[in-house]
mmCIF file of the C-alpha atoms, coordinates in Angstrom:
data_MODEL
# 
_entry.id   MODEL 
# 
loop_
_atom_site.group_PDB 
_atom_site.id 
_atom_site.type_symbol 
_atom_site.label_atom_id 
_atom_site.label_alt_id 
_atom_site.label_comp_id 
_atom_site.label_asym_id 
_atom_site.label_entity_id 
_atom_site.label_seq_id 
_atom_site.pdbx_PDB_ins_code 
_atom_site.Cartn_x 
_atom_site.Cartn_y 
_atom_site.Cartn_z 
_atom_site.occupancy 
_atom_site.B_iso_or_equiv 
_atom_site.pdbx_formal_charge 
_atom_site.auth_seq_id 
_atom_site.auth_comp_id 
_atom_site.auth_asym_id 
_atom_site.auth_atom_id 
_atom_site.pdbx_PDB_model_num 
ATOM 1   C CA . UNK A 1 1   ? -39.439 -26.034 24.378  1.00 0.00 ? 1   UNK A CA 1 
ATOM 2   C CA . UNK A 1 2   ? -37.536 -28.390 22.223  1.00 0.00 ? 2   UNK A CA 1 
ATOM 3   C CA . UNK A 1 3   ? -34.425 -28.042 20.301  1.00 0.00 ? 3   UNK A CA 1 
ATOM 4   C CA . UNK A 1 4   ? -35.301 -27.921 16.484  1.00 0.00 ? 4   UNK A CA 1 
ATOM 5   C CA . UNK A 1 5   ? -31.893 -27.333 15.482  1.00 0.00 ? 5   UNK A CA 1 
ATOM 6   C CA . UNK A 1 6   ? -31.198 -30.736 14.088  1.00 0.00 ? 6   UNK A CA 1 
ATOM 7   C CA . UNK A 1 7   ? -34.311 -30.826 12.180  1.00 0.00 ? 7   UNK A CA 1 
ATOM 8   C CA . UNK A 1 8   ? -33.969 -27.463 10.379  1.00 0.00 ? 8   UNK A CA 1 
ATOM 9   C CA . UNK A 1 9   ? -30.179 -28.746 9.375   1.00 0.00 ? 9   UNK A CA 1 
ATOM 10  C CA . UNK A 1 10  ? -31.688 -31.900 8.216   1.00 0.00 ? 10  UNK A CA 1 
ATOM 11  C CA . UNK A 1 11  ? -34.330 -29.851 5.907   1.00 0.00 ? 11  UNK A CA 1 
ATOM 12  C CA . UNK A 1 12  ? -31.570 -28.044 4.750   1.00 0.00 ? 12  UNK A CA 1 
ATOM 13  C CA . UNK A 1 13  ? -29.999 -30.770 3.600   1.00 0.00 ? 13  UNK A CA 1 
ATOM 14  C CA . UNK A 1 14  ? -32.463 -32.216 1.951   1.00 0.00 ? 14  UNK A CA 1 
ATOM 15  C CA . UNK A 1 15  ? -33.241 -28.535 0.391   1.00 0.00 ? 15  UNK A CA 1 
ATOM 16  C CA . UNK A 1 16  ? -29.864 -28.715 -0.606  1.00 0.00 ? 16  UNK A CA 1 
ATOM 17  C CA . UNK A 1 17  ? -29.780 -31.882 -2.412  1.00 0.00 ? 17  UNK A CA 1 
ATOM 18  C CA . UNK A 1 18  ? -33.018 -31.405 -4.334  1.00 0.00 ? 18  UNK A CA 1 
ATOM 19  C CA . UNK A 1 19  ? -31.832 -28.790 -5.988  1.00 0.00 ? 19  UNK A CA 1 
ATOM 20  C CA . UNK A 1 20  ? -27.783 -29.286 -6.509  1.00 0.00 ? 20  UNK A CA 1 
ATOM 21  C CA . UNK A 1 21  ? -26.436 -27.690 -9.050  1.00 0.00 ? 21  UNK A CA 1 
ATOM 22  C CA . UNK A 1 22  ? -29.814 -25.346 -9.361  1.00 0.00 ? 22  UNK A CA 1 
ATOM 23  C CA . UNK A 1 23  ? -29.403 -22.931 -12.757 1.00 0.00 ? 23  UNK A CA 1 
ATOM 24  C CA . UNK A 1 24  ? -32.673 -21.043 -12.518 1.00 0.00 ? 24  UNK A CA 1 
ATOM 25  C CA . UNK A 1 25  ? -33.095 -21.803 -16.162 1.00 0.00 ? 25  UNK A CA 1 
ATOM 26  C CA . UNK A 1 26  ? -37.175 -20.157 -16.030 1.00 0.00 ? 26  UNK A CA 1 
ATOM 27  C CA . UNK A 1 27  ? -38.512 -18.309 -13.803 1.00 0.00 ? 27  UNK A CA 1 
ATOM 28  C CA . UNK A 1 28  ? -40.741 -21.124 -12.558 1.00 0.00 ? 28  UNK A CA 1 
ATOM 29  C CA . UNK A 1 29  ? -37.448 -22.574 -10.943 1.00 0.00 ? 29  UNK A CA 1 
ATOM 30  C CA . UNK A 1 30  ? -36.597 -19.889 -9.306  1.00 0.00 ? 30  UNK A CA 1 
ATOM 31  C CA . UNK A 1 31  ? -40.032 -19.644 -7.590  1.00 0.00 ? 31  UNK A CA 1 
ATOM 32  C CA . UNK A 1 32  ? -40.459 -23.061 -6.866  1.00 0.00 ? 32  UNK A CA 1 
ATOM 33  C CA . UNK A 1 33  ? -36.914 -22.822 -5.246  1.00 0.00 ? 33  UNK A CA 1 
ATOM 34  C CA . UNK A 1 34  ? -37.546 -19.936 -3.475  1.00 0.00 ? 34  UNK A CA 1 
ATOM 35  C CA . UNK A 1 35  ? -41.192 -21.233 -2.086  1.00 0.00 ? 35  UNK A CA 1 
ATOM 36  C CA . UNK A 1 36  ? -39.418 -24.151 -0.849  1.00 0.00 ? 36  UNK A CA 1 
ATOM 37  C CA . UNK A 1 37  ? -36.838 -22.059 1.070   1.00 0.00 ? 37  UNK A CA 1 
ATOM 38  C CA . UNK A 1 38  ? -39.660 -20.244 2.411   1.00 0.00 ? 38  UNK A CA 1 
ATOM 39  C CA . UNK A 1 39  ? -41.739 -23.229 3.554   1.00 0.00 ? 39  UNK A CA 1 
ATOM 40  C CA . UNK A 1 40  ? -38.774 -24.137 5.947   1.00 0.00 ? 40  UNK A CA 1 
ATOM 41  C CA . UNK A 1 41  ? -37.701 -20.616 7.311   1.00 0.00 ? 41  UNK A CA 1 
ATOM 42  C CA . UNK A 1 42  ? -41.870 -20.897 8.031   1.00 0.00 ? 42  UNK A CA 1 
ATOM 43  C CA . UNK A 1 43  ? -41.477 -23.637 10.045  1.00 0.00 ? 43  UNK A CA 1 
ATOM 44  C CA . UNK A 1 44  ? -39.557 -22.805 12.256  1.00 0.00 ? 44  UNK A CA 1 
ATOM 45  C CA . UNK A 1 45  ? -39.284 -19.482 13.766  1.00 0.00 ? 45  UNK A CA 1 
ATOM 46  C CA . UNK A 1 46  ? -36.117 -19.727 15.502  1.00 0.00 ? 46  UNK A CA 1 
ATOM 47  C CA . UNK A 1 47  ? -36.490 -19.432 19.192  1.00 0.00 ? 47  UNK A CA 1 
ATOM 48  C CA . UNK A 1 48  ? -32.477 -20.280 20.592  1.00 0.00 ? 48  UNK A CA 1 
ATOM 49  C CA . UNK A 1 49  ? -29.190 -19.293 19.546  1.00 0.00 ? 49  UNK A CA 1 
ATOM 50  C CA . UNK A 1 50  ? -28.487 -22.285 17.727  1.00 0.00 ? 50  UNK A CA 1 
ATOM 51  C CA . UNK A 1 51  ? -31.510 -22.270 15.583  1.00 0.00 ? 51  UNK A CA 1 
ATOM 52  C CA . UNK A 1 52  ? -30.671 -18.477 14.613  1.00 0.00 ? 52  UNK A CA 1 
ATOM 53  C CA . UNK A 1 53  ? -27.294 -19.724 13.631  1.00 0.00 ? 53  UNK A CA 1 
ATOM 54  C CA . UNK A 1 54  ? -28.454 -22.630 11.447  1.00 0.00 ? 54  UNK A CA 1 
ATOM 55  C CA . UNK A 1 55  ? -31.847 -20.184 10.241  1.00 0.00 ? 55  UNK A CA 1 
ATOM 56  C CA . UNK A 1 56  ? -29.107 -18.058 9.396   1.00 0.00 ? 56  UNK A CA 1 
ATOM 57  C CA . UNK A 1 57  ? -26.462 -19.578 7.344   1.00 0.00 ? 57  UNK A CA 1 
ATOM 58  C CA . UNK A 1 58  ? -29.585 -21.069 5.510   1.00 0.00 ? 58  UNK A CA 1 
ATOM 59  C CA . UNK A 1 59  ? -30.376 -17.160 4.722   1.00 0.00 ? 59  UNK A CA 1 
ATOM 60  C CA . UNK A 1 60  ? -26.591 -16.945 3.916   1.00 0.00 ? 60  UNK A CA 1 
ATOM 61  C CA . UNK A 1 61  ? -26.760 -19.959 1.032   1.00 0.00 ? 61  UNK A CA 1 
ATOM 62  C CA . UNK A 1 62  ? -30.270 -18.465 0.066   1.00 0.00 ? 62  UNK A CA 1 
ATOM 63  C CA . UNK A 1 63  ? -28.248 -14.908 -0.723  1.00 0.00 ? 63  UNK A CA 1 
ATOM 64  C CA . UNK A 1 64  ? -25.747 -16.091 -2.530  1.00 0.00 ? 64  UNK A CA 1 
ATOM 65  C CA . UNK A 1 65  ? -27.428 -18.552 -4.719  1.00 0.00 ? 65  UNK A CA 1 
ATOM 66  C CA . UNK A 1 66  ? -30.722 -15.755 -5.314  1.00 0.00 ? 66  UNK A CA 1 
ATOM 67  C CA . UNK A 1 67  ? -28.550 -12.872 -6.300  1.00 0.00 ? 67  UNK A CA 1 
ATOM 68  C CA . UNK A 1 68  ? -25.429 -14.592 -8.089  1.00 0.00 ? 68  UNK A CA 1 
ATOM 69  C CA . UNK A 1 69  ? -26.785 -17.588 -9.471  1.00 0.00 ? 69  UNK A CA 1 
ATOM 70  C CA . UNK A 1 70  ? -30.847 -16.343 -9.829  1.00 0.00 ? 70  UNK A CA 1 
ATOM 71  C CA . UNK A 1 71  ? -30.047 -12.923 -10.979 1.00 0.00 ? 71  UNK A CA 1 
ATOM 72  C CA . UNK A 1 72  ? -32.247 -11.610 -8.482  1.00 0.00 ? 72  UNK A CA 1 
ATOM 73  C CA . UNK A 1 73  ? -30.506 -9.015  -6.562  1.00 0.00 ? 73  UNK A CA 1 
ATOM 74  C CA . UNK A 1 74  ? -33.496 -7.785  -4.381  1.00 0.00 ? 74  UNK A CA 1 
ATOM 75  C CA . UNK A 1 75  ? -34.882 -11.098 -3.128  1.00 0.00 ? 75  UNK A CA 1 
ATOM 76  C CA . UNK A 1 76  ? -30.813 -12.197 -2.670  1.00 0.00 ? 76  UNK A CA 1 
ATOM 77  C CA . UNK A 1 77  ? -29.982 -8.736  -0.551  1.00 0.00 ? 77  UNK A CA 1 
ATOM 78  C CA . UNK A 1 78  ? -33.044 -9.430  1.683   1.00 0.00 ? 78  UNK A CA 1 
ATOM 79  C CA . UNK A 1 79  ? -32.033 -12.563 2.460   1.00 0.00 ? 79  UNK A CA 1 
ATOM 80  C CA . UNK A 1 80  ? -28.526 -11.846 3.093   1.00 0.00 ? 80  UNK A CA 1 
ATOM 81  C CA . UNK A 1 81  ? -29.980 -9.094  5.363   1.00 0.00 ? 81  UNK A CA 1 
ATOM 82  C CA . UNK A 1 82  ? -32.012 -11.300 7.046   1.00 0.00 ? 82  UNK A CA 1 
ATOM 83  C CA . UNK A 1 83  ? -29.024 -13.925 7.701   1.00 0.00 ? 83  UNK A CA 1 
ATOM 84  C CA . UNK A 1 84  ? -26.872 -10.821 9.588   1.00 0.00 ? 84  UNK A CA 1 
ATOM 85  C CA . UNK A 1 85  ? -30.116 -9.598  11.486  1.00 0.00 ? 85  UNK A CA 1 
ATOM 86  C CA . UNK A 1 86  ? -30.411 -13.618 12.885  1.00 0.00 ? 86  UNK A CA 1 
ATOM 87  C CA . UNK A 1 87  ? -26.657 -13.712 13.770  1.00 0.00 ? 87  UNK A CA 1 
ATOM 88  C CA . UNK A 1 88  ? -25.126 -10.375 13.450  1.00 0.00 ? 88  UNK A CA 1 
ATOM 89  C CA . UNK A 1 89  ? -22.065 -11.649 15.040  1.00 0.00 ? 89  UNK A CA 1 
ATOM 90  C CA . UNK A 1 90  ? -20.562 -14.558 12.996  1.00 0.00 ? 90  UNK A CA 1 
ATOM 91  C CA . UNK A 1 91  ? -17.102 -13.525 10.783  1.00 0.00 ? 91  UNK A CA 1 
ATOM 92  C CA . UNK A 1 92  ? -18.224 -15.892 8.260   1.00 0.00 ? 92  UNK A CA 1 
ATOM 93  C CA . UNK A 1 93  ? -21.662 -14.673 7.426   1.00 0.00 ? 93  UNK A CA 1 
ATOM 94  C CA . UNK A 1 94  ? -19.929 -10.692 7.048   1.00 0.00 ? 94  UNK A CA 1 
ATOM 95  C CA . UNK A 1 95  ? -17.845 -11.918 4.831   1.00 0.00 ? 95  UNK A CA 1 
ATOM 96  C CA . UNK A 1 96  ? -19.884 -13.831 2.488   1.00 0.00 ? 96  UNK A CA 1 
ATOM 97  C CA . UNK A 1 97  ? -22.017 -10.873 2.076   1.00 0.00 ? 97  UNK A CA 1 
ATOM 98  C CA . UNK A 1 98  ? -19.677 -9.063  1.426   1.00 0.00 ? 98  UNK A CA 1 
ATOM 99  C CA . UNK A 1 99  ? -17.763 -10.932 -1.347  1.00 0.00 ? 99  UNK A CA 1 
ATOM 100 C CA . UNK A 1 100 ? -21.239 -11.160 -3.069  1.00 0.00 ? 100 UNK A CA 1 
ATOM 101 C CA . UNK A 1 101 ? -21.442 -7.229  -2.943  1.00 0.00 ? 101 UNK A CA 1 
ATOM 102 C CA . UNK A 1 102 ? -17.651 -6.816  -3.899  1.00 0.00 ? 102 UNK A CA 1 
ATOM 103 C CA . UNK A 1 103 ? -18.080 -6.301  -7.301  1.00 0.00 ? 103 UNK A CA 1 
ATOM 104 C CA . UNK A 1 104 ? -21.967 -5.281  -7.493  1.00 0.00 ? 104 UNK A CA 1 
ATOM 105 C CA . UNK A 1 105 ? -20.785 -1.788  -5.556  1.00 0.00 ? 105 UNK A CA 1 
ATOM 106 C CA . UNK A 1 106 ? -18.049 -1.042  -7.771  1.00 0.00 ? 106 UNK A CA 1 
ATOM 107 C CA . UNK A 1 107 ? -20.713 -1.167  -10.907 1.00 0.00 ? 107 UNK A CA 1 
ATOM 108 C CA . UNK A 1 108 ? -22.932 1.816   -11.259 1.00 0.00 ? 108 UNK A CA 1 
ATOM 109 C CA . UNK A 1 109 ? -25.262 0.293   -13.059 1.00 0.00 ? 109 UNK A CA 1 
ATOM 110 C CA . UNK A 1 110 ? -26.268 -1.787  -9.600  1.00 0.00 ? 110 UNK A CA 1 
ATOM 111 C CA . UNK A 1 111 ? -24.438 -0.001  -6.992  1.00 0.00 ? 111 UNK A CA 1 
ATOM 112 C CA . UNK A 1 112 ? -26.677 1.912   -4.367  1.00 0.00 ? 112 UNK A CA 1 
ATOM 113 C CA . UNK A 1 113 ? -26.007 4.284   -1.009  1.00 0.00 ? 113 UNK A CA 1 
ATOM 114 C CA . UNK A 1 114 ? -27.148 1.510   0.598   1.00 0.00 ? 114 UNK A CA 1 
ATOM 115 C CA . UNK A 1 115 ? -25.328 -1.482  -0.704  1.00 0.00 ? 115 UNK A CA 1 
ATOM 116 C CA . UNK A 1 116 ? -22.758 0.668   -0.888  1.00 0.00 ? 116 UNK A CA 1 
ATOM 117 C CA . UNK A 1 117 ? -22.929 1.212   3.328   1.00 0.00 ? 117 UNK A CA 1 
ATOM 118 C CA . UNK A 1 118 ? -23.536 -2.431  3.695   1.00 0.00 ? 118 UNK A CA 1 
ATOM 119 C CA . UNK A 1 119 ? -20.217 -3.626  2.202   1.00 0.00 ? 119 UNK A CA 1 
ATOM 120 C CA . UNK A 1 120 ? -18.750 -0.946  4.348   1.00 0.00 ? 120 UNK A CA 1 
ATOM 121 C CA . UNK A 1 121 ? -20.375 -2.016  7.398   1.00 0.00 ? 121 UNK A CA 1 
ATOM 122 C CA . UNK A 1 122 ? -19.575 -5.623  6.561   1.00 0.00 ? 122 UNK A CA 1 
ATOM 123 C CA . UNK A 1 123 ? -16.157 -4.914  5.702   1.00 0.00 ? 123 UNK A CA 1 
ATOM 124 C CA . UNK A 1 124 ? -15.692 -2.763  9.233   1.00 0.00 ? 124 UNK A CA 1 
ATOM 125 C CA . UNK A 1 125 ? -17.267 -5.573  10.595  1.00 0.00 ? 125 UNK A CA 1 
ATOM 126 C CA . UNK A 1 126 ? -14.311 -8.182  9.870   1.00 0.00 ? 126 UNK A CA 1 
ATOM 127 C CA . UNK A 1 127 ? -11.399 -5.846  10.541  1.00 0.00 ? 127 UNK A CA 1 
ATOM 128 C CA . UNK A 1 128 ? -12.591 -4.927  14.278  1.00 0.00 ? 128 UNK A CA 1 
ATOM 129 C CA . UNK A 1 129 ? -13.475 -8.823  14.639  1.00 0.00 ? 129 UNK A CA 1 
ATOM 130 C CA . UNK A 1 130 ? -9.668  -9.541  13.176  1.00 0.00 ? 130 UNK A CA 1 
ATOM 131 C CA . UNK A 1 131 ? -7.818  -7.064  15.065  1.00 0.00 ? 131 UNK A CA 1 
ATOM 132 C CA . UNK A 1 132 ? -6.095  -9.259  17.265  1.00 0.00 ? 132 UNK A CA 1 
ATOM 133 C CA . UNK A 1 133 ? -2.376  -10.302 16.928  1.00 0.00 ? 133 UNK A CA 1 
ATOM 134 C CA . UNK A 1 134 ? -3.791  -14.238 16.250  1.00 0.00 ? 134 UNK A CA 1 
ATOM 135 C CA . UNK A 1 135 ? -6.321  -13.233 13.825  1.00 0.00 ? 135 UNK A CA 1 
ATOM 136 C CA . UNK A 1 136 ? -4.789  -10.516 11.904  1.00 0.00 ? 136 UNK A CA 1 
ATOM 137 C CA . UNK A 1 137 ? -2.158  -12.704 9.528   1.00 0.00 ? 137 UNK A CA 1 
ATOM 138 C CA . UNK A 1 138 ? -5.084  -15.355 9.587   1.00 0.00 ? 138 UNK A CA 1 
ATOM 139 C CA . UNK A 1 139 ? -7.996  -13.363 7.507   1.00 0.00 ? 139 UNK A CA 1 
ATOM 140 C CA . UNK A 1 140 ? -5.197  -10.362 5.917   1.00 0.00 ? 140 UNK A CA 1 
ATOM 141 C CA . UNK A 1 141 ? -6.537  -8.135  8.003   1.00 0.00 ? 141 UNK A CA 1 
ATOM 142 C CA . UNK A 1 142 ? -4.164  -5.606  5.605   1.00 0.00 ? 142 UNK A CA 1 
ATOM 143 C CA . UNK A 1 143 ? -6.302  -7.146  2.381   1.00 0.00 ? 143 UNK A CA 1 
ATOM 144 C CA . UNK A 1 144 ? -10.095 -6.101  4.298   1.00 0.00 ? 144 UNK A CA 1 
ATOM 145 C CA . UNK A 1 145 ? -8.206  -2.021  4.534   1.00 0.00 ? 145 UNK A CA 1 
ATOM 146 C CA . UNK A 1 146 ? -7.665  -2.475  0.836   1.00 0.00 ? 146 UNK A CA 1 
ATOM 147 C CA . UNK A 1 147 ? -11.617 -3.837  -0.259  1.00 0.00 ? 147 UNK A CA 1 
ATOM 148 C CA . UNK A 1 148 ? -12.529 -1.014  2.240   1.00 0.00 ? 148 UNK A CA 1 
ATOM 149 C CA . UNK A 1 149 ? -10.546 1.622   0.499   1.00 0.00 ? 149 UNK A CA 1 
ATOM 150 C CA . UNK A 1 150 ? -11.774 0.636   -3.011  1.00 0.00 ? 150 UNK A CA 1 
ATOM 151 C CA . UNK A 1 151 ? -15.850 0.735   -1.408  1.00 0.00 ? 151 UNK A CA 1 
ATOM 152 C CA . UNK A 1 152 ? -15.077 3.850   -0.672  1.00 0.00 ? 152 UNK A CA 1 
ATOM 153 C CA . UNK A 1 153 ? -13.203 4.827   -4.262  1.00 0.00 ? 153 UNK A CA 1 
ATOM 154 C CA . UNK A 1 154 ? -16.590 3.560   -5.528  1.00 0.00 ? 154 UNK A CA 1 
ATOM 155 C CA . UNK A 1 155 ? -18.742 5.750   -3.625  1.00 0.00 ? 155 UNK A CA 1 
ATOM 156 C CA . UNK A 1 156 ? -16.842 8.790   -4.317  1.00 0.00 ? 156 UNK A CA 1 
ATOM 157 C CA . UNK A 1 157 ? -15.530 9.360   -0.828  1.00 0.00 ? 157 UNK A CA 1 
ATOM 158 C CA . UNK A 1 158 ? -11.151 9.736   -1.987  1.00 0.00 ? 158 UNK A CA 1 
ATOM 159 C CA . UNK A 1 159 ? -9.658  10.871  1.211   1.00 0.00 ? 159 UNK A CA 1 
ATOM 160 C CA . UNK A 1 160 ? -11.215 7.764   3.524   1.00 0.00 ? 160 UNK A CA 1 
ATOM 161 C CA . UNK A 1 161 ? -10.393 5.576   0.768   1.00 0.00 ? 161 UNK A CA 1 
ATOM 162 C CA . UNK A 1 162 ? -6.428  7.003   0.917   1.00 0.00 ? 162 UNK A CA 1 
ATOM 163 C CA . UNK A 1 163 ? -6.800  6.155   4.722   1.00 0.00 ? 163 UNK A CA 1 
ATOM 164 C CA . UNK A 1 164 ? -7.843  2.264   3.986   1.00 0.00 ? 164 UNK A CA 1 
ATOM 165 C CA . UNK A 1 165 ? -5.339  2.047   1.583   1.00 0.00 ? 165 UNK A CA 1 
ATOM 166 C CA . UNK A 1 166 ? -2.242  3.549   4.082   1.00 0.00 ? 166 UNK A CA 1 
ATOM 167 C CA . UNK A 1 167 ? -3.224  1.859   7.086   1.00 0.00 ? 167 UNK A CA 1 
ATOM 168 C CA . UNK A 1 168 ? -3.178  -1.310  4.521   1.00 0.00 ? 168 UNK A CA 1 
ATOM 169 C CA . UNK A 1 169 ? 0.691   -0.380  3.673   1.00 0.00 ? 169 UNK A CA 1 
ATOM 170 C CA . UNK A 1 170 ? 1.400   0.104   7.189   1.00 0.00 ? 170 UNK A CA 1 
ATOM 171 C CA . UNK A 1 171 ? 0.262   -3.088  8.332   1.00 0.00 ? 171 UNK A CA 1 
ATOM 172 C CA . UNK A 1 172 ? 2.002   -5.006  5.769   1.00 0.00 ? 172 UNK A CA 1 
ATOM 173 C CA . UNK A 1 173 ? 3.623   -3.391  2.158   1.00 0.00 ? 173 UNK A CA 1 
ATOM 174 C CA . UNK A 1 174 ? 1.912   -4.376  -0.603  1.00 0.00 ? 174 UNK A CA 1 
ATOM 175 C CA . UNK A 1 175 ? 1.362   -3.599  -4.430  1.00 0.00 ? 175 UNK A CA 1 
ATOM 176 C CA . UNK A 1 176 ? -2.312  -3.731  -4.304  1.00 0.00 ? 176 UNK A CA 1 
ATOM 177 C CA . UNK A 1 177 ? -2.601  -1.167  -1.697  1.00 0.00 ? 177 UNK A CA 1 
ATOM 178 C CA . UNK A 1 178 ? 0.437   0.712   -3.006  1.00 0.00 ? 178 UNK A CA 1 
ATOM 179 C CA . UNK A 1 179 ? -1.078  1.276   -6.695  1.00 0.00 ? 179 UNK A CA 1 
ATOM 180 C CA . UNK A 1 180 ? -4.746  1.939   -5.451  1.00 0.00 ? 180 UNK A CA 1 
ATOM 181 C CA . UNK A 1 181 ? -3.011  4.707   -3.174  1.00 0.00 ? 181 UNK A CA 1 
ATOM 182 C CA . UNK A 1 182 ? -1.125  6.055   -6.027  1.00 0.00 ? 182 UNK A CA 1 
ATOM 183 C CA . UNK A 1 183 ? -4.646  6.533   -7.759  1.00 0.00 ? 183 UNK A CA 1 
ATOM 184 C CA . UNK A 1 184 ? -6.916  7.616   -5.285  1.00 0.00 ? 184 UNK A CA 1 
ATOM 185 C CA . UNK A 1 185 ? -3.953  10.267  -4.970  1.00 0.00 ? 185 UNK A CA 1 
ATOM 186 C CA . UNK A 1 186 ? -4.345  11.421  -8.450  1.00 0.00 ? 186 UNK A CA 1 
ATOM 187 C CA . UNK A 1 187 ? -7.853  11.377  -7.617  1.00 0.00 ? 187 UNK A CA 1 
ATOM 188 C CA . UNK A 1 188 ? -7.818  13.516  -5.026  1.00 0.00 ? 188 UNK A CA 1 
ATOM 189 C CA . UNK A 1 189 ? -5.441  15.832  -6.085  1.00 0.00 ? 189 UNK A CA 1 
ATOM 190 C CA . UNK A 1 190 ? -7.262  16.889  -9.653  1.00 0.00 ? 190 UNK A CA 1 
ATOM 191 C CA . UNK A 1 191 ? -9.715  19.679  -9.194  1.00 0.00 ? 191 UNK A CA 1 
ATOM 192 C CA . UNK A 1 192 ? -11.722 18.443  -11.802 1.00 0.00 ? 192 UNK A CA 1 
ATOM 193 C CA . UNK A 1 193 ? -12.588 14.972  -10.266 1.00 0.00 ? 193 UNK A CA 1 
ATOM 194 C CA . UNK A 1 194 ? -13.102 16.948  -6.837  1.00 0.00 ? 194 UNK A CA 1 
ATOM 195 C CA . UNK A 1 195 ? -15.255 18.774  -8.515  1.00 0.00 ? 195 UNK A CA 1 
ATOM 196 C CA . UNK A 1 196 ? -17.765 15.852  -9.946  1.00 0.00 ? 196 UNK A CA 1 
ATOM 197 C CA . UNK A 1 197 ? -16.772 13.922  -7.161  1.00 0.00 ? 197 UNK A CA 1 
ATOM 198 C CA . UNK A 1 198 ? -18.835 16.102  -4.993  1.00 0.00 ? 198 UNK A CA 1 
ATOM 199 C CA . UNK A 1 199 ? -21.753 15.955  -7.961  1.00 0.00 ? 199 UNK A CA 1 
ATOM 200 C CA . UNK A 1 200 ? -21.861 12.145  -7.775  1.00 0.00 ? 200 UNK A CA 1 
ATOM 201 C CA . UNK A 1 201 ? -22.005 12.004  -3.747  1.00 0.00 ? 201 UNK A CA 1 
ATOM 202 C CA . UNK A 1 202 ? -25.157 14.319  -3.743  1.00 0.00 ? 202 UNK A CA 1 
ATOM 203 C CA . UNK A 1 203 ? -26.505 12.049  -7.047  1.00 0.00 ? 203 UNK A CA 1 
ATOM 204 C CA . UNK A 1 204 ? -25.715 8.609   -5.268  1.00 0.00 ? 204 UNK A CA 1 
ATOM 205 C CA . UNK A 1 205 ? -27.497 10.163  -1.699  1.00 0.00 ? 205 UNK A CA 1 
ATOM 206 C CA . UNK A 1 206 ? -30.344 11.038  -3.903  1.00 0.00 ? 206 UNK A CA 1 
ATOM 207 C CA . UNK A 1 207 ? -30.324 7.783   -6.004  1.00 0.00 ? 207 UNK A CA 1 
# 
């Protein structure tokens, strides 16, 4: 069976160029855009490695573009899902996920359980990938502890976010890590926020 590799890159190319500098202005862009992207994941249902790898950086761009730029976060997360499940190995395609979700977990207004366990799983993800002694300085493996840490200060959990945020320090001092571990701290510390702490874990499992 033949290689299509080179064809779906050229298709996404030419995807690509049609619709530079795309602003979703109506919703009949977006759909047009997004039947377009469909019409090419259609044809070709990736059978080797390779076309998984280009199928899936095309889900990657898709994400990205869907959720930040379309406003769309349901059709975006499924197609960043759907980019991981085609190469659930690749650094790259983690982390763009993840910076996409950085700030959408942190707002309550968006954040879910299970957006929520995907930045965590992303974020876990690129710190077992980076924990060699070449690839540590390379991606700050000590900056991944630190978004980890404040996923989980977002989801409630204070005493694995203190964890992130010391095994940030000892890996390299910094003030990021050093002032998020003075708060969670604080956090954890006031009975109070223990106490609704443990409300909003049983609301967010719920949610």
């Amino acid at each position: 069976m033949a290689d299509n590799t080179a064809r779906i890159n050229e298709d996404v190319s030419a995807f690509n160029a049609k619709y530079d500098r795309v602003k979703f202005e109506t919703p009949d862009i977006k759909r047009a855009y997004i039947a377009d992207a469909e019409e090419i994941i259609e044809r070709y249902p990736p059978q080797s490695v390779e076309e998984r790898q280009a199928l899936a950086k095309f889900y990657s761009h898709l994400g990205c573009m869907i959720t930040v730029f379309g406003q769309d976060l349901e059709n975006g997360i499924r197609y960043y899902r759907k980019s991981i499940e085609l190469d659930p190995e690749s650094y790259d395609l983690q982390w763009e996920y993840y910076t996409t979700l950085e700030e959408i977990v942190e707002d309550e207004n968006y954040s879910t359980p299970e957006l929520i366990q995907d930045a965590i799983d992303c974020l876990t993800f690129c710190i077992n990938y980076c924990d060699t002694p070449e690839l540590r300085e390379k991606h700050y493996i000590h900056y991944r502890y630190t978004d980890l840490g404040r996923v989980y200060m977002a989801a409630g959990d204070y005493r694995k976010a203190k964890e992130c945020f010391e095994r940030s320090m000892q890996i390299l001092p910094n003030d990021n890590a050093r002032n998020l571990l003075a708060q969670v701290n604080r956090k954890i510390g006031n009975p109070i926020t223990r106490f609704f702490g443990k409300i909003f874990s049983v609301f967010r499992k719920n949610k």
